[in-house]
VOGU-3710 file (C-alpha; in Angstrom, 3 decimals, decimal comma):
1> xxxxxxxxxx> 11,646/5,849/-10,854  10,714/9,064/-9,761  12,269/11,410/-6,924  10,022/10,624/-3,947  10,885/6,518/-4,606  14,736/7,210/-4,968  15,384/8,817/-1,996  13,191/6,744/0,580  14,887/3,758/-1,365  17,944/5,815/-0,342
11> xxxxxxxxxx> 17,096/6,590/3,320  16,016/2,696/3,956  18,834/1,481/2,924  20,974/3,431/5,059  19,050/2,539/7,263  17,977/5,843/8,400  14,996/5,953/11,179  11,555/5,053/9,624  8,092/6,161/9,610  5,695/4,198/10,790
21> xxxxxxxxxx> 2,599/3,730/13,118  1,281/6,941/14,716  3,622/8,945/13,445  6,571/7,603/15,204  10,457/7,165/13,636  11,434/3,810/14,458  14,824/2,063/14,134  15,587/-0,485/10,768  17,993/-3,324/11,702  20,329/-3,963/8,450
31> xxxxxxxxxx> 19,178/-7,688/7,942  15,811/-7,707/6,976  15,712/-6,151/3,467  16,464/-7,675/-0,340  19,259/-6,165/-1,755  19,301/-3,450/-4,683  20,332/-6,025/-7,519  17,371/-7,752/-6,260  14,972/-4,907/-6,232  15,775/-3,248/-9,695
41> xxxxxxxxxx> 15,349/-6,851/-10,761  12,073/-7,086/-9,239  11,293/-3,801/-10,289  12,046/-4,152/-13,919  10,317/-8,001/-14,250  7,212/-6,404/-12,254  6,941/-3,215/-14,911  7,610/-5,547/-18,359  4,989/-8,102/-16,878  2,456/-5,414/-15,681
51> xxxxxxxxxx> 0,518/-7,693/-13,765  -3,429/-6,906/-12,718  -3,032/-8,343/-9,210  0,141/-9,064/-7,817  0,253/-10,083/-3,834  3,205/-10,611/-1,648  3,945/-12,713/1,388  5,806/-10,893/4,166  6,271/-7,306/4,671  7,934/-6,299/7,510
61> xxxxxxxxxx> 9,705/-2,794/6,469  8,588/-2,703/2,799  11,833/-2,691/0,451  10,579/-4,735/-1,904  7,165/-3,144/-1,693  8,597/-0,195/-2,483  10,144/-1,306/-5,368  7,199/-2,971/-6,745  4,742/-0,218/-5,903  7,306/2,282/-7,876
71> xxxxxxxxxx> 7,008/0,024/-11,076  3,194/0,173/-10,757  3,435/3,566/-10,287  5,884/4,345/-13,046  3,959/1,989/-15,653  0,434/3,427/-14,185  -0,946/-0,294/-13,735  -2,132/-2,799/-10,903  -3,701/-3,079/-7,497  -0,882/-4,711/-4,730
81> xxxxxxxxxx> -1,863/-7,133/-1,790  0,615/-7,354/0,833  -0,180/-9,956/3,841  1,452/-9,741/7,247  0,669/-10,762/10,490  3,294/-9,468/12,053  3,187/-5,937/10,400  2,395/-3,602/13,458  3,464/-5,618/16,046  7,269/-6,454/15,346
91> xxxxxxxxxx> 7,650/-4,244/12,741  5,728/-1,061/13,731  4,268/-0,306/10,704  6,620/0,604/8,326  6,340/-1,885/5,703  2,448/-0,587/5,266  3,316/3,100/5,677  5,391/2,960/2,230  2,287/3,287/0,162  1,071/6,317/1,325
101> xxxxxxxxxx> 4,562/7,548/1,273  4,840/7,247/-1,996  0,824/8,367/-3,167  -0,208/4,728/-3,805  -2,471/4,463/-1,072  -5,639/3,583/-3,692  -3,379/0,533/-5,535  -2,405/-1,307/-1,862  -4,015/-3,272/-0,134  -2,578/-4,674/3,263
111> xxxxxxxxxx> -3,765/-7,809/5,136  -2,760/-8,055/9,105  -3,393/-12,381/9,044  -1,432/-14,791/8,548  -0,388/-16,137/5,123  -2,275/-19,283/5,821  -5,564/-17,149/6,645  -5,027/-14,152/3,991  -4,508/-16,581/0,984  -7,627/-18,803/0,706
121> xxxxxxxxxx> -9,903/-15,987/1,777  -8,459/-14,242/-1,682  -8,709/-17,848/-3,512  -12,288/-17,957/-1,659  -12,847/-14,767/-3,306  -12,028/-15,443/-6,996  -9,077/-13,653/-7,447  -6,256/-13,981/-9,506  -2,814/-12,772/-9,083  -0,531/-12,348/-12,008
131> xxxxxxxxxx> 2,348/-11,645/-9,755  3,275/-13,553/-6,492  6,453/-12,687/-4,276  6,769/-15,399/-1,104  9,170/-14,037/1,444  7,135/-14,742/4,547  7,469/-17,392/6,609  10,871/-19,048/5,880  10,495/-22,963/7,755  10,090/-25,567/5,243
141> xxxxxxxxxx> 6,283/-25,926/5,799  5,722/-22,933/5,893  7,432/-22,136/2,429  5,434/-24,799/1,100  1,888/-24,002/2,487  2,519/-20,289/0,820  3,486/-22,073/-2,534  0,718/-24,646/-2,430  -2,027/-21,999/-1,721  -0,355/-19,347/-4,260
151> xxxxxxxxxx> -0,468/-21,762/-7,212  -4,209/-21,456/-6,399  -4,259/-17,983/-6,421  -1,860/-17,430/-9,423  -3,202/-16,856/-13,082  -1,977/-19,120/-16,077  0,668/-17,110/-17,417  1,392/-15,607/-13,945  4,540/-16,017/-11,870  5,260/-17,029/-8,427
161> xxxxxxxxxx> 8,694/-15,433/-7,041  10,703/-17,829/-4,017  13,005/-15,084/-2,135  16,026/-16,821/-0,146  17,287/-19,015/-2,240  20,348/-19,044/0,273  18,273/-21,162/2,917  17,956/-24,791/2,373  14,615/-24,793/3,467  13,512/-22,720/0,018
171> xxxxxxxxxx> 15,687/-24,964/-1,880  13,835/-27,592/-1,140  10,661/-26,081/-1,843  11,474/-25,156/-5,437  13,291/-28,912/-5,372  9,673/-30,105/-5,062  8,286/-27,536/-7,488  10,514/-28,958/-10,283  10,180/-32,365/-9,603  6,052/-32,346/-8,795
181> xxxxxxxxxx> 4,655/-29,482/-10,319  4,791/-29,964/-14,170  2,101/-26,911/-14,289  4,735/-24,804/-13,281  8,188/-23,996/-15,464  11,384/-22,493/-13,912  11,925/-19,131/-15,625  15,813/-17,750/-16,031  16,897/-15,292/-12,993  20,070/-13,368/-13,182
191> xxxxxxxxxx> 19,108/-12,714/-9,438  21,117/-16,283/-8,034  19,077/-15,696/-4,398  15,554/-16,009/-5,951  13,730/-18,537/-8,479  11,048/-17,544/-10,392  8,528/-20,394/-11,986  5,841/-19,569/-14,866  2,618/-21,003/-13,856  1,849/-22,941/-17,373
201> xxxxxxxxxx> -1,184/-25,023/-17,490  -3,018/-26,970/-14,833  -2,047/-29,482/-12,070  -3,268/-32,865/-13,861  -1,288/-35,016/-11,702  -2,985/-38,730/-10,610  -4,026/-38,928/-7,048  -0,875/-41,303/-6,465  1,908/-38,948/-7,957  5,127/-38,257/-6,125
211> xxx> 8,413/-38,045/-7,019  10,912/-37,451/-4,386  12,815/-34,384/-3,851
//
């Protein structure tokens, strides 16, 4: 990771003052990040994987865009998607800034909608995502709905990354996952507060399929 990434990685997570839209140095709470153990993870699983397209739900002030930008930009690879409604109006544009920050301006791609919008107008569109990070919305259904329209959107052999596996609302999602989706396989994580599945094939399941979760 080069010098420019290390030390707004370092600056973040002190939670220095931010820039972000117009200009302006705004204030970072110390909640709303993934940790480092988490990021280098991310970081290292996004560079071995290189993925063509990789999107991610929920930006707010960019950590783990940052991370995953500096592993395209350190592997010289990939165009990233990163879908927020909620980008310049709660979070004043920091999240988004991070890419020109750090000179990836032509490999990002941000998308001011909601998940629910953003997604099918990019499964509309054809494309395929070999990487997919869900950290928006964090209410059951809302979980879900991400998940359901990403396993449109991801590529066989791609992989779909839960964050918050703390809250019981994403352990239920990837409790249905397991138990419905048998085109999807849980990969190992070291990282205990995220799952990551493999999608493997394609949903075949009869019309009448459930099994409870």
């Amino acid at each position: 990771m080069d010098h420019v990434a290390t030390e707004l990685l370092r600056s973040m997570y002190s939670t220095e003052s931010q820039l972000g839209a117009g200009g302006a140095l705004y204030y970072l709470d110390d909640i709303t990040k993934i940790s480092r153990e988490q990021g280098e993870f991310l970081y290292e699983f996004h560079k071995t994987n290189k993925p063509v397209l990789s999107v991610e739900v929920g930006l707010a002030y960019g950590f783990s865009t940052v991370w995953l930008l500096s592993a395209m930009k350190d592997g010289d690879y990939g165009h990233h998607i990163a879908i927020d409604p909620f980008e310049d109006t709660h979070w004043n544009g920091i999240g988004r800034t991070r890419a020109s920050l750090l000179g990836m301006e032509d490999r990002f791609t941000f998308m001011a909608e909601p998940s629910l919008i953003a997604l099918p107008r990019l499964i509309e569109e054809k494309r395929q995502a070999q990487f997919i990070f869900i950290d928006g919305d964090h209410k059951f259904d809302g979980v879900f709905l991400d998940f359901v329209l990403s396993a449109h959107l991801c590529a066989e052999g791609g992989h779909i990354v839960l964050d918050d596996m703390w809250m019981p609302s994403i352990r239920k999602v990837v409790r249905f996952i397991e138990r419905n989706r048998s085109d999807f396989s849980a990969r190992p994580c070291p990282i205990n507060n995220v799952s990551i599945f493999e999608k493997t094939g394609t949903d075949t399941r009869d019309w009448r399929h459930f099994v409870e979760f």
